[in-house]
N, CA, C and O atoms as a GROMACS GRO file, in nm:
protein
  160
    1UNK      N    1  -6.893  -4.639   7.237
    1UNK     CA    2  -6.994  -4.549   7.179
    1UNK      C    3  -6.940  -4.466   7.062
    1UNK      O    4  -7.019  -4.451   6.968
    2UNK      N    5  -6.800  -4.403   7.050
    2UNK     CA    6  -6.814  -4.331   6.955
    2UNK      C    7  -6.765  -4.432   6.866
    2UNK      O    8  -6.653  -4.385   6.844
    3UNK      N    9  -6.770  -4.534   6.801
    3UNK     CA   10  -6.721  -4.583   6.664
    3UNK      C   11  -6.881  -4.625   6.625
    3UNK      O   12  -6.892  -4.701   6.528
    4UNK      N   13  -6.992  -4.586   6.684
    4UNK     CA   14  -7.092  -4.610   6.608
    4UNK      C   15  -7.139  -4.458   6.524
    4UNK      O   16  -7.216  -4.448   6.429
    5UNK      N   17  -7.074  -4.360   6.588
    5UNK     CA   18  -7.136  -4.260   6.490
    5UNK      C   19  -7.028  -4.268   6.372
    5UNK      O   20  -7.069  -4.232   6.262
    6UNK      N   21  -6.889  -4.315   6.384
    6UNK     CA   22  -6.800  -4.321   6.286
    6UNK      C   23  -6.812  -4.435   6.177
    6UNK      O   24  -6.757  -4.430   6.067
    7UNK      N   25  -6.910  -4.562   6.232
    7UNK     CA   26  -6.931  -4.650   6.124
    7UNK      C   27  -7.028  -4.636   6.020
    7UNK      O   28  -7.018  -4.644   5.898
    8UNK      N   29  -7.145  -4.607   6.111
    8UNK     CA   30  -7.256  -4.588   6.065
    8UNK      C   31  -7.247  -4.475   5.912
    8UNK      O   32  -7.294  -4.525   5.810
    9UNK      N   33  -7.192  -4.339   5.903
    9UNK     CA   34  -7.173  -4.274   5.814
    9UNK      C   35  -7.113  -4.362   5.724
    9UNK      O   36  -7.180  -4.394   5.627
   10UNK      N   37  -6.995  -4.411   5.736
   10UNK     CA   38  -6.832  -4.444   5.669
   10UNK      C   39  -6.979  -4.546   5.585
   10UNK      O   40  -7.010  -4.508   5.472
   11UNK      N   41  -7.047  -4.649   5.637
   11UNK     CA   42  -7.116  -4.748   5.556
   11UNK      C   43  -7.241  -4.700   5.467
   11UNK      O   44  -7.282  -4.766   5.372
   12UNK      N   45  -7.297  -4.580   5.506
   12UNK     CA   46  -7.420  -4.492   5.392
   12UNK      C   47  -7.291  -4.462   5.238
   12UNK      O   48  -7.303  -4.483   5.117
   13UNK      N   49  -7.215  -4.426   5.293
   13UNK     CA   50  -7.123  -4.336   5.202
   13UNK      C   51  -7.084  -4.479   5.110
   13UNK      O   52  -7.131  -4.494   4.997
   14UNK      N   53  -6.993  -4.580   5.172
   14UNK     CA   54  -6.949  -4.706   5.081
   14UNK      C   55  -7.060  -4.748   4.992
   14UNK      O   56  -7.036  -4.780   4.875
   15UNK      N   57  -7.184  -4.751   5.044
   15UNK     CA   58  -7.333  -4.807   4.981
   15UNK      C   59  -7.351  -4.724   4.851
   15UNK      O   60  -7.347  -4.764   4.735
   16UNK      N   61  -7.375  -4.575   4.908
   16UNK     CA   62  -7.393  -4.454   4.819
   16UNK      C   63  -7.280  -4.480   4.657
   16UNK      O   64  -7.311  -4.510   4.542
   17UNK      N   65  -7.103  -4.442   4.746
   17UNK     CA   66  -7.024  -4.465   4.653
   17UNK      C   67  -7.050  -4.567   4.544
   17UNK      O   68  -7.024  -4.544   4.426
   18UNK      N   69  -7.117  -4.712   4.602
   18UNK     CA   70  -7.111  -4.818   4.540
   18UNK      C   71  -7.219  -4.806   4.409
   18UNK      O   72  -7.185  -4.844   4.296
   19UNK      N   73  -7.362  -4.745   4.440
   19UNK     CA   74  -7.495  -4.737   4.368
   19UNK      C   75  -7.406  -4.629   4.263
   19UNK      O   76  -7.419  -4.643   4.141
   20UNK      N   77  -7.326  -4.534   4.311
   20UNK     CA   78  -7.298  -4.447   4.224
   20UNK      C   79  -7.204  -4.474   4.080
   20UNK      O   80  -7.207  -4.420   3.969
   21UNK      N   81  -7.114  -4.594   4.142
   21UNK     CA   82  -7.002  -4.628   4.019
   21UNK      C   83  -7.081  -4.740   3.956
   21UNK      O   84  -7.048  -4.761   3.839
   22UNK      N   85  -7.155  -4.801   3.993
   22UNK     CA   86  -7.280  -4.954   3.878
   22UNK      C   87  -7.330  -4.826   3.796
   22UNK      O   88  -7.271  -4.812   3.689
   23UNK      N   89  -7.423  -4.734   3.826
   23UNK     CA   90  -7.533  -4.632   3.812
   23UNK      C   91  -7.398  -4.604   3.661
   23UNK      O   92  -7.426  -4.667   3.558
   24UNK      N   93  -7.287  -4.530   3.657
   24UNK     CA   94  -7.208  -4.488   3.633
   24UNK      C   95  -7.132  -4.588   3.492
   24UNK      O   96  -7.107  -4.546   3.378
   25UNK      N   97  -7.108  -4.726   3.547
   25UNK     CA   98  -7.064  -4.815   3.445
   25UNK      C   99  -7.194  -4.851   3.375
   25UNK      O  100  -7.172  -4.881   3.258
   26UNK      N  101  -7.354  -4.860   3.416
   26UNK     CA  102  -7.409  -4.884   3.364
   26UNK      C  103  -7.449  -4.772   3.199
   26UNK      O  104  -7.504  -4.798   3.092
   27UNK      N  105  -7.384  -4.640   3.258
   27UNK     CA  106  -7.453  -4.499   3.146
   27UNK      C  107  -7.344  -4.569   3.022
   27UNK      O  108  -7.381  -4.601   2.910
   28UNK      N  109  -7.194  -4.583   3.081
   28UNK     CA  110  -7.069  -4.607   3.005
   28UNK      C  111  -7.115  -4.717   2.885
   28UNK      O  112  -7.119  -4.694   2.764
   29UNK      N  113  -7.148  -4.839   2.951
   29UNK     CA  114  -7.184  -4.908   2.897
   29UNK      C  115  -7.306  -4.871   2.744
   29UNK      O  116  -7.282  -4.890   2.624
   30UNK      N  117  -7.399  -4.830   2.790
   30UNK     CA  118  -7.498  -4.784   2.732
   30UNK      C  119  -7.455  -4.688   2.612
   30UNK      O  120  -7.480  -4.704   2.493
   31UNK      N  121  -7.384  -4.584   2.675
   31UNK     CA  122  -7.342  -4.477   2.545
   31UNK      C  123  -7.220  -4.565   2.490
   31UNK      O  124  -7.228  -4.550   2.368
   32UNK      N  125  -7.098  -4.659   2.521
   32UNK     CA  126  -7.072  -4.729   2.392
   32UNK      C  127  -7.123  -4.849   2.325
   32UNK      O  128  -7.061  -4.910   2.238
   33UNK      N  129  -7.258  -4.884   2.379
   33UNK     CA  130  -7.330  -4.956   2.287
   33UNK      C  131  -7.414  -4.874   2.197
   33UNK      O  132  -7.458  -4.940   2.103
   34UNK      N  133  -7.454  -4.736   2.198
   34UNK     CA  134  -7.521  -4.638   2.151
   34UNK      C  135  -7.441  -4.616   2.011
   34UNK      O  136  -7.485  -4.621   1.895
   35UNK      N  137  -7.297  -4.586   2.064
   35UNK     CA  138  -7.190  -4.508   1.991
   35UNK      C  139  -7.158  -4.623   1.882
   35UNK      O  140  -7.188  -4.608   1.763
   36UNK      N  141  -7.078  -4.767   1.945
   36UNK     CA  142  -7.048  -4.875   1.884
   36UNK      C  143  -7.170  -4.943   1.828
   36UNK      O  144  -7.153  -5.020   1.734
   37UNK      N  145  -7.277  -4.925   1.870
   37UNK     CA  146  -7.383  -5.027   1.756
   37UNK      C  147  -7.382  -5.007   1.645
   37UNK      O  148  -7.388  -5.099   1.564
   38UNK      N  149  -7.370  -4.832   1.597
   38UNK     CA  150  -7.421  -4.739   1.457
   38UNK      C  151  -7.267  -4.822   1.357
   38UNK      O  152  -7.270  -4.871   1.244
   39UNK      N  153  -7.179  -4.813   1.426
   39UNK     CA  154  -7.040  -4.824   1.335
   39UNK      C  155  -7.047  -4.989   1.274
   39UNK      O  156  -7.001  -5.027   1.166
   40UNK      N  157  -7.122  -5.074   1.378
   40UNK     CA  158  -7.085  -5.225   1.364
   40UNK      C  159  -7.178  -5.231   1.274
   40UNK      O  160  -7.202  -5.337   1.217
   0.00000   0.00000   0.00000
C-alpha cells in the first residue's frame, strides 16, 4: 500500500516536468526563430 501514494505523485510531477520542458523548448525555439529570421 504505501508505494502507491509514492508513485502516483512521483508520475503527475514526471508528466507535469515533461509538458513543462516541450512547453519551454517550444517558446526557445520560437523566440530564436523570431530573433534569427529578422538577421537572415
Amino acid at each position: 500500500m504505501p508505494s502507491l501514494p509514492t508513485v502516483l505523485p512521483r508520475n503527475r510531477f514526471n508528466s507535469e516536468s515533461q509538458t513543462m520542458t516541450s512547453s519551454l523548448k517550444m517558446m526557445k525555439s520560437m523566440l530564436l526563430n523570431v530573433s534569427g529570421g529578422d538577421k537572415r
